[in-house]
C-alpha beads as a LAMMPS data file, in Angstrom:
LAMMPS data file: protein, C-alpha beads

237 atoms
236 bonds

1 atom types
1 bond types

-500.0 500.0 xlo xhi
-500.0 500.0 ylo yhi
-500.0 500.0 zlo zhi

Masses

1 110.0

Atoms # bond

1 1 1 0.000 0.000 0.000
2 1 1 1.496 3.498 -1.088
3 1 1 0.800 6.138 1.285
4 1 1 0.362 10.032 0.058
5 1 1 1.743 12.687 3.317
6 1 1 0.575 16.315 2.497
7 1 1 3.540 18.332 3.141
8 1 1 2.971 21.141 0.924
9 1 1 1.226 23.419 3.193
10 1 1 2.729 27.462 4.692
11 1 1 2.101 25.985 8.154
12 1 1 0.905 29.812 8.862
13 1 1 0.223 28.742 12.865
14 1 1 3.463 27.276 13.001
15 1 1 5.312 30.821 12.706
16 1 1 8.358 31.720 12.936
17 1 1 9.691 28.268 12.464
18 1 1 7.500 27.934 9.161
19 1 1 9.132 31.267 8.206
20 1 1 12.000 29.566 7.100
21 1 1 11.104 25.391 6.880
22 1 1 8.181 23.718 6.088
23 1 1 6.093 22.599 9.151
24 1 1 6.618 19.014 8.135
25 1 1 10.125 19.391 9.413
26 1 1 9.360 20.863 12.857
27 1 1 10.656 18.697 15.654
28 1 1 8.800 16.878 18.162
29 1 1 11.589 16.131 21.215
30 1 1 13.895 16.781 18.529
31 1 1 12.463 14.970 15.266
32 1 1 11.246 15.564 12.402
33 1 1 7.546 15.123 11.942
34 1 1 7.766 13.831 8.678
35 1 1 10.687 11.149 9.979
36 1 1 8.063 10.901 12.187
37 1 1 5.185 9.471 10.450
38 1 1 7.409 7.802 7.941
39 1 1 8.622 5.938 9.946
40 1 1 5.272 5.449 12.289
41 1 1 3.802 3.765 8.974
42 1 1 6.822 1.865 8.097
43 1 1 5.761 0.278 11.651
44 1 1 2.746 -1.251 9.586
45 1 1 4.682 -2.165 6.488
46 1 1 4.150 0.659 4.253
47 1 1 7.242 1.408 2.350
48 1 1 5.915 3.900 -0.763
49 1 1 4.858 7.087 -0.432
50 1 1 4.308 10.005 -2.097
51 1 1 5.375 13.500 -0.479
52 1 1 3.418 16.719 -1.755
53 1 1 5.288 19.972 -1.341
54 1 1 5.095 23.405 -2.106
55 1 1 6.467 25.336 0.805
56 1 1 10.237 25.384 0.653
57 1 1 9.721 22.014 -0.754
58 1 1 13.729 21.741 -1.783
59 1 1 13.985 21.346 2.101
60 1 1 11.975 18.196 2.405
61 1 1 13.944 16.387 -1.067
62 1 1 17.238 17.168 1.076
63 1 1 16.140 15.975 3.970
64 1 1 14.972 12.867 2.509
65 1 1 18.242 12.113 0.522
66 1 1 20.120 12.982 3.660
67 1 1 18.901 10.369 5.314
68 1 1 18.684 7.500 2.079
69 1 1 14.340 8.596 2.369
70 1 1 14.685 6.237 5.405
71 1 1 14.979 2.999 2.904
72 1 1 11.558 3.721 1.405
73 1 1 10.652 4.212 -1.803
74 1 1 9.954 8.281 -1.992
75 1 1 7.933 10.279 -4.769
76 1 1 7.196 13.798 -4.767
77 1 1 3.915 15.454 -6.156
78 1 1 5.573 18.867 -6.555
79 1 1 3.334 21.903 -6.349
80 1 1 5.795 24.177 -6.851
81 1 1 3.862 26.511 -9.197
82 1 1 0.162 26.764 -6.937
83 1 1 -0.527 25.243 -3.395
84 1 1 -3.714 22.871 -4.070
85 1 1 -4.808 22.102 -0.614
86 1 1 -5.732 18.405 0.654
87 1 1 -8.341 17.940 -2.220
88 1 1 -6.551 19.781 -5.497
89 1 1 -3.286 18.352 -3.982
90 1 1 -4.406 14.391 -4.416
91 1 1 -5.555 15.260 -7.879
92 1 1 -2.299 16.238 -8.790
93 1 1 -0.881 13.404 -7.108
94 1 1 -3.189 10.708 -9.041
95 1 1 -0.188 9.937 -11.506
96 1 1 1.365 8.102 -8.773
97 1 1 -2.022 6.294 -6.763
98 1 1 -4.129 5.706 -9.730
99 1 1 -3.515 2.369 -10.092
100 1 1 -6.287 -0.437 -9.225
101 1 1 -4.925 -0.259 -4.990
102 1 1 -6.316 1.024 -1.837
103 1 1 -3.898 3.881 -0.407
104 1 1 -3.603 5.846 2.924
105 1 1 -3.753 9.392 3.143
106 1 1 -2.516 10.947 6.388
107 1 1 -0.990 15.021 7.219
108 1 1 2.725 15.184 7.873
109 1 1 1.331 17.628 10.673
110 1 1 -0.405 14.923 12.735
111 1 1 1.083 12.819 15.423
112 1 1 -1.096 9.603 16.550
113 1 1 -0.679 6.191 17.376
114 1 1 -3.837 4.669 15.478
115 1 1 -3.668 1.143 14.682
116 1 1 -3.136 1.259 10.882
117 1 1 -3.173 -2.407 9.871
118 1 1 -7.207 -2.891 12.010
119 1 1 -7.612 0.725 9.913
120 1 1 -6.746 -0.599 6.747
121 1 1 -8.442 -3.957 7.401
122 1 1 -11.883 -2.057 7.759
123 1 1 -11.855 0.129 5.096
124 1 1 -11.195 -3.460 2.762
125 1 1 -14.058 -4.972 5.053
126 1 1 -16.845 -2.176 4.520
127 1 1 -15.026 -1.669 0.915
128 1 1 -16.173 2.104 0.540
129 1 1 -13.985 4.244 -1.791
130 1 1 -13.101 6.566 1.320
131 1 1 -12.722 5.227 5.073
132 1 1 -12.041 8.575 7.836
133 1 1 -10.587 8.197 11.051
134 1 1 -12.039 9.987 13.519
135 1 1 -11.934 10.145 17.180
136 1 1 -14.491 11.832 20.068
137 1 1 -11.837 14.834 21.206
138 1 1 -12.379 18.373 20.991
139 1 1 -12.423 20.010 17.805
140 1 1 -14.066 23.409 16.540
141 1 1 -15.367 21.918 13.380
142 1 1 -17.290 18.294 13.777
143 1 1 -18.033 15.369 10.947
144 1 1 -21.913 13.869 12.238
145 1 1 -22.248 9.837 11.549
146 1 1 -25.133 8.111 12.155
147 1 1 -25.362 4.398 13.868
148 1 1 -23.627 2.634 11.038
149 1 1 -20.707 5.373 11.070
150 1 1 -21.861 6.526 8.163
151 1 1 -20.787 9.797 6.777
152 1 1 -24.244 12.290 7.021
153 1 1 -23.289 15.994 7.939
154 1 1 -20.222 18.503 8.632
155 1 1 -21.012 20.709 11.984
156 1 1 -18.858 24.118 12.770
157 1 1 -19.099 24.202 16.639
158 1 1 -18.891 27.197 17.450
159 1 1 -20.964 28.597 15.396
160 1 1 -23.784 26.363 14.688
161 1 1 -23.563 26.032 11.285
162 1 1 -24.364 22.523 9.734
163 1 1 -24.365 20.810 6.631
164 1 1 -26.252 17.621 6.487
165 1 1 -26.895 14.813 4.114
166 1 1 -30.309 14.269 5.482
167 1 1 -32.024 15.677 8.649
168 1 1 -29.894 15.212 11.739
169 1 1 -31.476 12.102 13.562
170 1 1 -29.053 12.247 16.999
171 1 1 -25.918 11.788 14.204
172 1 1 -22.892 11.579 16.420
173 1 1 -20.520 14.230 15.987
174 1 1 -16.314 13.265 16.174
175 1 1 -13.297 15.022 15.036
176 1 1 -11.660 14.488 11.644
177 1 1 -8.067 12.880 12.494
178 1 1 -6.630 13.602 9.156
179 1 1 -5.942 10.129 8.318
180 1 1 -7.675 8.731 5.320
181 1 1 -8.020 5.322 3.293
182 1 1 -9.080 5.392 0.224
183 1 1 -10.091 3.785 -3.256
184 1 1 -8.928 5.160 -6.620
185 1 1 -12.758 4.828 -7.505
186 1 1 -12.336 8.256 -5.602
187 1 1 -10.947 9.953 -8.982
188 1 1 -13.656 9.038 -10.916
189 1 1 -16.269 10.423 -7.915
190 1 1 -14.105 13.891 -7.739
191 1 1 -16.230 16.783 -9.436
192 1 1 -13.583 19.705 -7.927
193 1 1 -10.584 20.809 -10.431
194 1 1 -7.656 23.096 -9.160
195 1 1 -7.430 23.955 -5.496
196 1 1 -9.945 22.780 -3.317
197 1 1 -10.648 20.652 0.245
198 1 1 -11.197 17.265 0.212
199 1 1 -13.679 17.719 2.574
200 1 1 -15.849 19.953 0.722
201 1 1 -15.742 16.904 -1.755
202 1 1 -16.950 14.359 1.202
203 1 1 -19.740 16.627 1.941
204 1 1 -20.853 16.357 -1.218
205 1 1 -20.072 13.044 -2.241
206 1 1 -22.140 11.904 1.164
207 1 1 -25.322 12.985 -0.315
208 1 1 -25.374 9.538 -3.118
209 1 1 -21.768 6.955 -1.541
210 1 1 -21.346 5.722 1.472
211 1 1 -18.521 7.300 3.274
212 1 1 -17.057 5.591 6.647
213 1 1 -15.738 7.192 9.834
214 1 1 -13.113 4.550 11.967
215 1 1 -14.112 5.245 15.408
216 1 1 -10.368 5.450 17.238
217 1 1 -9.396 6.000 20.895
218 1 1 -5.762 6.924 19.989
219 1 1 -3.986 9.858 21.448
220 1 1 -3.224 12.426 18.152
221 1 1 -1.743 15.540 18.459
222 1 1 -2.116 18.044 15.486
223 1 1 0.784 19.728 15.495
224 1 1 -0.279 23.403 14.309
225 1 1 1.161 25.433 16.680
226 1 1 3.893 25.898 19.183
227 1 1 2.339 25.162 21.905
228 1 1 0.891 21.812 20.274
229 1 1 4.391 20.981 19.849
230 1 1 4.931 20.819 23.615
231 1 1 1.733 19.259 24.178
232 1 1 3.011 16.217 21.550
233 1 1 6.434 15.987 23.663
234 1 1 4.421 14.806 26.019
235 1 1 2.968 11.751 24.265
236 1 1 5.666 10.556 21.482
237 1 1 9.491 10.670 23.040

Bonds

1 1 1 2
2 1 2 3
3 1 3 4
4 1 4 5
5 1 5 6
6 1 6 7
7 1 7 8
8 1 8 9
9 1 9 10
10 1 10 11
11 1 11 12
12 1 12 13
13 1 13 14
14 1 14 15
15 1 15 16
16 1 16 17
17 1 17 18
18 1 18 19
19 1 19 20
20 1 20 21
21 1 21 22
22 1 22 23
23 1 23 24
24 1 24 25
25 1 25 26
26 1 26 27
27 1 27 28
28 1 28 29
29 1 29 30
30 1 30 31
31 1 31 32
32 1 32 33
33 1 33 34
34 1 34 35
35 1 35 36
36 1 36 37
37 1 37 38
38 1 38 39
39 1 39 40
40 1 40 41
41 1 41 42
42 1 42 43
43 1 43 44
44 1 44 45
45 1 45 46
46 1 46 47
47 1 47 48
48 1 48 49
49 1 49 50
50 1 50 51
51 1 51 52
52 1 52 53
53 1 53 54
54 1 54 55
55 1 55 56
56 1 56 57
57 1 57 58
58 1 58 59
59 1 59 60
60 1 60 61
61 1 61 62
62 1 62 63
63 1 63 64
64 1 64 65
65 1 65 66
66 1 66 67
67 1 67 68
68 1 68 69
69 1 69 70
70 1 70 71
71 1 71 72
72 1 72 73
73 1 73 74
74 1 74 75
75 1 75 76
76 1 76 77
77 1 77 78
78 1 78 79
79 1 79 80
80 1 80 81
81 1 81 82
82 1 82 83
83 1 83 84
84 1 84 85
85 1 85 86
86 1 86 87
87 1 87 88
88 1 88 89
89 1 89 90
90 1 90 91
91 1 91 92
92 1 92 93
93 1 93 94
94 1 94 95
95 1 95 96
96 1 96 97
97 1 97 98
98 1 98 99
99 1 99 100
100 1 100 101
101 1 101 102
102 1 102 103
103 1 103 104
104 1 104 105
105 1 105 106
106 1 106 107
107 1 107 108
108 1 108 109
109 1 109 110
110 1 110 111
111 1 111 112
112 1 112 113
113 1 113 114
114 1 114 115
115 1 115 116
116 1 116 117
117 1 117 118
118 1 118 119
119 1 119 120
120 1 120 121
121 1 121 122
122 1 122 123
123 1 123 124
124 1 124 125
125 1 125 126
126 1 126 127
127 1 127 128
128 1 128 129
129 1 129 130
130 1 130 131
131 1 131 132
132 1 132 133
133 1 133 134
134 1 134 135
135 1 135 136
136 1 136 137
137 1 137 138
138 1 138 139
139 1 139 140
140 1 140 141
141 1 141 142
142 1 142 143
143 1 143 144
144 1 144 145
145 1 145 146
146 1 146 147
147 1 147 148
148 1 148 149
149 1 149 150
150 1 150 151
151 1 151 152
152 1 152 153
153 1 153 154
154 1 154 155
155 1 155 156
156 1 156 157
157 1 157 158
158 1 158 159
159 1 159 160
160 1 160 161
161 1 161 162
162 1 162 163
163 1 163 164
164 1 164 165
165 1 165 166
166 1 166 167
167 1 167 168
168 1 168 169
169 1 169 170
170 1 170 171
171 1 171 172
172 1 172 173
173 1 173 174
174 1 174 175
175 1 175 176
176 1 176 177
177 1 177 178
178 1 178 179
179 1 179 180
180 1 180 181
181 1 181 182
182 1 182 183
183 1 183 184
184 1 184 185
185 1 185 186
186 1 186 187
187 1 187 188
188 1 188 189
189 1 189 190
190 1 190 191
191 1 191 192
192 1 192 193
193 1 193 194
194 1 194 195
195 1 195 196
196 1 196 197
197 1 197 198
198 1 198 199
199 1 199 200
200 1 200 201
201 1 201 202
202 1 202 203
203 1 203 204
204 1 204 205
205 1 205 206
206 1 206 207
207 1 207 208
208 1 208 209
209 1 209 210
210 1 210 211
211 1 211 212
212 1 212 213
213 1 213 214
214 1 214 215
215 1 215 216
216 1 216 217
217 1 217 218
218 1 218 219
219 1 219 220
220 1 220 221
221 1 221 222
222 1 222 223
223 1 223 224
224 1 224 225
225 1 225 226
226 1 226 227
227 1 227 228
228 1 228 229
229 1 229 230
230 1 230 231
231 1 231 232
232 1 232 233
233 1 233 234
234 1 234 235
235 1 235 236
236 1 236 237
């Protein structure tokens, strides 16, 4: 299974570090979050990936050669010219997943200890095109799943505002954990072009598929911000 880390984002809430590096390089207890999570999923077996960067991209190939891409087979979905976000950014990357097999999505900016391989396992169980981890932690911004975990609405928090598939029957609200699995059916399911979420692509795609939430007890950190970076020193050494 090939695994596609989005690395290509400014990591504005990561400043000043991100003034000068991308945010996938920002150290947790003094490494690298995207030696991180390389090597967290090596931990499962996954050994091809594909790196999407943008923000002093050059960075993240050196790094990577540096270090002999940590024995893994490394390809880079370079977005040199326009930043795509999550759902413009696969996209551009489908020269390198679009081929018959299941792949993981995850953000180089997340630090968790989900079990990938009982992840993986359900996605091929249910066999959806798209599988979401998701966890019951606090979040601003909430995806709603009814008993069956299926996808049905998108709830901002704070604010109130909702966007459901059907009226909202007691759905049960978690928090995205930026992990993904997902079918290449997905390309041919994609309406977006250019730079778009992902998510506003699940919202819409929830209204005629079946989309899955994995229900997770994991600890995950999103490391977005300084003082997330002290709060993941406490839970990955």
């Amino acid at each position: 299974m090939k695994a596609l880390l989005f690395a290509a984002g400014k990591g504005t809430r990561l400043k000043p570090f991100t003034d000068h590096h991308p945010k996938a390089l920002a150290k947790v207890n003094g490494v690298p979050l995207l030696e991180r999570n390389i090597k967290y999923l090596k931990g499962f077996g996954i050994t091809d990936f594909v790196i999407n960067i943008h923000h002093f991209g050059s960075q993240i190939s050196d790094f990577l050669k540096t270090n002999n891409n940590f024995n893994c087979n490394i390809e880079f979905s370079d977005e040199a010219s326009e930043l795509l976000e999550t759902g413009g950014g696969l996209i551009f990357a489908k020269r390198f997943l679009d081929h018959g097999e299941d792949f993981l999505i995850m953000n180089a900016d997340i630090l968790t200890k989900i079990n990938i391989t009982d992840f993986v396992a359900y996605h091929k169980n249910i066999n959806d095109f798209a599988t979401l981890a998701v966890s019951d932690r606090d979040s601003s911004r909430k995806l709603l799943f009814n008993d069956d975990m299926v996808l049905r609405g998108w709830m901002n928090v704070q604010t109130g505002e909702q966007r459901l598939a059907k009226f909202n029957k007691a759905f049960k609200p978690y928090a995205f954990s930026g992990v993904h699995c997902i079918n290449p059916e997905i390309f041919n399911k994609i309406k977006r072009t250019g730079k778009f979420s992902i998510m506003e692509e699940y919202l819409d795609l929830m209204n005629t598929e079946k989309i899955h939430g994995f229900l997770h007890e994991s600890i995950l950190v999103d490391v977005g911000r300084p003082e997330s970076v002290i709060e993941a020193e406490k839970h990955f050494k």
